[in-house]
C-alpha positions as CSV (number, residue, x, y, z in Angstrom):
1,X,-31.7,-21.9,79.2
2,X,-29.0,-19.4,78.5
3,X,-25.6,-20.1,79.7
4,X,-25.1,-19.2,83.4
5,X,-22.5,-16.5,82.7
6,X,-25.2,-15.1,80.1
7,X,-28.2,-15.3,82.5
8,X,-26.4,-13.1,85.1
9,X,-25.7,-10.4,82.7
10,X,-28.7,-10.2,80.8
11,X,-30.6,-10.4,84.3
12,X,-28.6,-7.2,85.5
13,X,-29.0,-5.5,82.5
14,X,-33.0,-6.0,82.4
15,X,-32.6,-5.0,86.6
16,X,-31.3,-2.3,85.0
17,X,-33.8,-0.7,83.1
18,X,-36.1,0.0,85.6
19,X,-33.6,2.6,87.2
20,X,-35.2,6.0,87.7
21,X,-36.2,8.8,84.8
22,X,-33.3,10.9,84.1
23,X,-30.5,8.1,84.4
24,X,-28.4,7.6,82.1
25,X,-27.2,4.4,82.5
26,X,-31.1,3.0,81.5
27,X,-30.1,3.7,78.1
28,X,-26.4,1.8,78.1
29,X,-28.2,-0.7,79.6
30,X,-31.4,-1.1,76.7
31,X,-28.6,-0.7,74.2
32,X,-26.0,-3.2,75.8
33,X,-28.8,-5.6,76.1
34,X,-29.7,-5.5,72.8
35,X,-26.1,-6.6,71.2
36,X,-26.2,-9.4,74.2
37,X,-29.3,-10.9,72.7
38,X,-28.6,-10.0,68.7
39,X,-25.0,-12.3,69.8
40,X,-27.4,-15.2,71.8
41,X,-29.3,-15.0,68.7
42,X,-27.3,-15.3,66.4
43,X,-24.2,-17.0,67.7
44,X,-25.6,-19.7,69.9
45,X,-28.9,-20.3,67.8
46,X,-30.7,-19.6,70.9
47,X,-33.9,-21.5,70.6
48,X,-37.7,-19.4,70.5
49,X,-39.9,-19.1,73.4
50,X,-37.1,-19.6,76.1
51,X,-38.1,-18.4,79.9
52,X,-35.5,-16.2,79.5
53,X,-36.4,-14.5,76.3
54,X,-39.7,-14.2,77.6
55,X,-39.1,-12.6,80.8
56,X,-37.3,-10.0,79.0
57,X,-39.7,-9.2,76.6
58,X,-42.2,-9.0,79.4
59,X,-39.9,-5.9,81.4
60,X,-39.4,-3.9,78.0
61,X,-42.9,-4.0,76.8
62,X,-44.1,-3.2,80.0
63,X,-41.6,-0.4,79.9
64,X,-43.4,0.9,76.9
65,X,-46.3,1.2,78.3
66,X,-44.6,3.2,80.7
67,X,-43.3,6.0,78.6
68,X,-45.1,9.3,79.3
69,X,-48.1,10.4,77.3
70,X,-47.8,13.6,75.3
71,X,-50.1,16.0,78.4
72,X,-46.8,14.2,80.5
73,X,-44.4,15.9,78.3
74,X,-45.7,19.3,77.8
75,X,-45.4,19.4,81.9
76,X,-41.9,18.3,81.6
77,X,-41.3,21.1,79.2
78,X,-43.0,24.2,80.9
79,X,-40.4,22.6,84.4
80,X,-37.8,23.1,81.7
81,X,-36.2,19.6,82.3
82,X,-35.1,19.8,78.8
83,X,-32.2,17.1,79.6
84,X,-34.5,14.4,81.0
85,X,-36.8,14.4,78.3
86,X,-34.0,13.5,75.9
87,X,-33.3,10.8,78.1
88,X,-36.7,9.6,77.9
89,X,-36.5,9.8,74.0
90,X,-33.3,8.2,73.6
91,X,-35.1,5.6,76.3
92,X,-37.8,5.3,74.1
93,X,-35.9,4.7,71.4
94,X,-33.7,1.7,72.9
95,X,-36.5,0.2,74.1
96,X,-38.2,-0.1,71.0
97,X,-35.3,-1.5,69.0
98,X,-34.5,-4.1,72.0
99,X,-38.1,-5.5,71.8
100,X,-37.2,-5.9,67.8
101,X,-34.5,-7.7,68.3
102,X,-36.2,-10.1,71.0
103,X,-39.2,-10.7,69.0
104,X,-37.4,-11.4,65.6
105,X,-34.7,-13.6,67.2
106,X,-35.6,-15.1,70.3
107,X,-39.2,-15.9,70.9
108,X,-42.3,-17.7,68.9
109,X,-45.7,-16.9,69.1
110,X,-45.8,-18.2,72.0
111,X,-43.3,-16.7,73.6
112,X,-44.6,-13.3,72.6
113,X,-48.2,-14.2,73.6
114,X,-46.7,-14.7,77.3
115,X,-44.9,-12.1,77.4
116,X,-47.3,-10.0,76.0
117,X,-49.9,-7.6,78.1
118,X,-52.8,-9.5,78.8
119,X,-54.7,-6.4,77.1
120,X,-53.1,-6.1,73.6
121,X,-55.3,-3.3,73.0
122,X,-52.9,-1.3,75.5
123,X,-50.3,-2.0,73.7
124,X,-51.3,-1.0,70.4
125,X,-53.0,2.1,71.6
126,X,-49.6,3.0,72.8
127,X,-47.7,2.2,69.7
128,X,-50.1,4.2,67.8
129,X,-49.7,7.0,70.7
130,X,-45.7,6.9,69.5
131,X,-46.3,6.8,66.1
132,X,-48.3,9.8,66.2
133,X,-46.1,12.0,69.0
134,X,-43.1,11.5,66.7
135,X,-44.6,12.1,63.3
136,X,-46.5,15.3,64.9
137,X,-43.6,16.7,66.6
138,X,-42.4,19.9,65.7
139,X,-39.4,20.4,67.5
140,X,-36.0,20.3,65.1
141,X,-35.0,16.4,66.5
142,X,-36.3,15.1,63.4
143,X,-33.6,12.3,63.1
144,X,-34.7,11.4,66.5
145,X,-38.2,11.4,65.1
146,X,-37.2,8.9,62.2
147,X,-35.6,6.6,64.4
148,X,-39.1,6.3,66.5
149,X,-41.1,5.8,64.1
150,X,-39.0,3.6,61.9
151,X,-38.4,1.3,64.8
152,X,-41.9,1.4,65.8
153,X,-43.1,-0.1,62.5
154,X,-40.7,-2.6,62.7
155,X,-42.1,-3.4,66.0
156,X,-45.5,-3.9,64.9
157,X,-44.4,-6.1,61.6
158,X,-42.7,-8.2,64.1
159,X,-45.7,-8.4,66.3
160,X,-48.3,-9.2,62.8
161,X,-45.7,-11.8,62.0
162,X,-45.5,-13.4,65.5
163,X,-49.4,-13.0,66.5
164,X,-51.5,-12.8,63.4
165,X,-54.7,-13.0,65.8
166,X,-53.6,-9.1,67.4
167,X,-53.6,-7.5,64.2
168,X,-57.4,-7.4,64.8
169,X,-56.8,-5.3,67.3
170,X,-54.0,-3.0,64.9
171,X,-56.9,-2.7,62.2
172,X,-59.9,-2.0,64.8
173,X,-57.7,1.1,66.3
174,X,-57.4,2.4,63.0
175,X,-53.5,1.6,62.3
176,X,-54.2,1.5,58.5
177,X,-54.7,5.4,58.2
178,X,-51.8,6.0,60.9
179,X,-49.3,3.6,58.4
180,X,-51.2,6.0,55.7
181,X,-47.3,7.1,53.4
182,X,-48.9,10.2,53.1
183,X,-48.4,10.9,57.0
184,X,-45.0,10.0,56.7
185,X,-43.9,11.9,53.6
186,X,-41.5,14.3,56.0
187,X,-39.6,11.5,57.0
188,X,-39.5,9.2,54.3
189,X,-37.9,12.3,52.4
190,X,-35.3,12.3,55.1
191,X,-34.6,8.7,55.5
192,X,-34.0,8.8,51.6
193,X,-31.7,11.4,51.8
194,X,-29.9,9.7,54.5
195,X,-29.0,6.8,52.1
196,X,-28.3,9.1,49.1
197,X,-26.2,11.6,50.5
198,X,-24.9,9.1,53.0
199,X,-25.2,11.4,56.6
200,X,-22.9,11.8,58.7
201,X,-22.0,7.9,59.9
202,X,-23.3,9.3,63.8
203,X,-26.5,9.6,62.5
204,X,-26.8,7.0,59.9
205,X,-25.9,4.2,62.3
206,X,-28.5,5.7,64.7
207,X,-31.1,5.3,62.1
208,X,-30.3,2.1,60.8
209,X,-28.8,-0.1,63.6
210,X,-32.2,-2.5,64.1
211,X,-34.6,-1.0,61.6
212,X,-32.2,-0.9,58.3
213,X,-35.1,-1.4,56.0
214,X,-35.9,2.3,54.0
215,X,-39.4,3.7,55.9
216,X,-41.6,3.0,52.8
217,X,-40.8,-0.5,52.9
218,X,-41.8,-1.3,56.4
219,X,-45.1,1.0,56.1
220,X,-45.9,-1.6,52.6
221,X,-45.0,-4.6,55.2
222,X,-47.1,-3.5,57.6
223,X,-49.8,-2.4,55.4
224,X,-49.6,-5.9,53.3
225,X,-49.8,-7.6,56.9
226,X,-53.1,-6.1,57.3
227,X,-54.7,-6.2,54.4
228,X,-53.6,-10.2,53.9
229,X,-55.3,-10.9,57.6
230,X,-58.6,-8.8,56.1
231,X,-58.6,-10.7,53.2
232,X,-58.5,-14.1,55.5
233,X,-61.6,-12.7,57.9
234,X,-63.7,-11.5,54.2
235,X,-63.1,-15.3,53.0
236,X,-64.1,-16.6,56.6
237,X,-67.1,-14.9,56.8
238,X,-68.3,-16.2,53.7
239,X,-67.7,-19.6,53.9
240,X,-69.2,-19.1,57.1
């Protein structure tokens, strides 16, 4: 268990997330939350698949699931609430790069399975949902873009590396032509220009705070990831 002093925060943090669209302070609190577990993690060697972890894990994927579907956003727009849909990018966003941090520091597969939604498929269909709403955007937020999509990868190489069994459900929902480089050749030219021409240090720490690894590279994880669990299934069968 986390230390008590720990446990309060984090708890009011998390209570914190589930605050109404449009606030503010849900973002502060995904972000603050996420340097309090990278310290736990890191400084106290907080062991995997603690209660706490879990039940964290449990509130921010569930909070993915949450975020509006494209059809939602296109109603947003024509109410011209351009300022809460920022929010619920920048939401988005934090959410996804918490949930990184949580799965690659603080929780084993175990942990992860209960935290979890009993239907992975929902979970997946969503992160392909994100994937595809960032890449196909064609507003001029493309740094916001990156940062989605980068951190979205990221997410599901954590979750392939955690749960092998889900990526069953990754490859059956077509993720392999969604993690295509092709579809991402926009943005990788962007994130590479980020670290050539070294953008302006707002941006760049943006980018780069939980998902530092250039977008190529986590497409080839995720990709490798795959194929390795294909390969396994191929040998299976014909052993079988």
């Amino acid at each position: 268990m986390l230390p008590a002093e720990l446990r309060h925060v984090a708890g009011r943090l998390t209570d914190m997330l589930a605050k109404s669209k449009g606030s503010p302070s849900r973002v502060r609190a995904a972000r603050t939350l996420e340097c309090l577990c990278s310290h736990i993690s890191t400084e106290h060697g907080q062991p995997p698949g603690k209660d706490d972890a879990i039940e964290m894990l449990t509130k921010v994927l569930h909070l993915i699931l949450l975020v509006p579907s494209e059809s939602n956003k296109l109603e947003t727009d024509v109410k011209g609430d351009e300022e809460q849909q920022e929010e619920e990018e920048e939401f988005l966003v934090a959410l996804l790069s918490l949930a990184v941090v949580i799965c690659d520091g603080m929780v084993d597969e175990h942990g992860f399975t209960c935290a979890a939604p009993k239907d992975m498929v929902s979970l997946v269909r969503k992160l392909k949902d994100i994937i595809l709403q960032a890449n196909n955007n064609n507003n001029n937020n493309t740094f916001q873009c990156l940062r989605t999509v980068k951190l979205t990868c990221q997410l599901v190489v954590s979750m392939a590396q955690l749960k092998p069994m889900c990526i069953k459900d990754f490859t059956e929902h077509d993720f392999m032509d969604v993690l295509s480089e092709s579809s991402f050749k926009t943005l990788s030219d962007l994130d590479n220009c980020l670290v050539l021409f070294e953008a302006d240090d707002r941006y760049q720490y943006q980018v780069t705070k939980t998902a530092d690894e250039p977008l190529v590279s986590l497409v080839k994880k995720a990709q490798q990831l795959f194929h390795k669990s294909n390969d396994k299934n191929l040998v299976g069968n014909v052993l079988a």
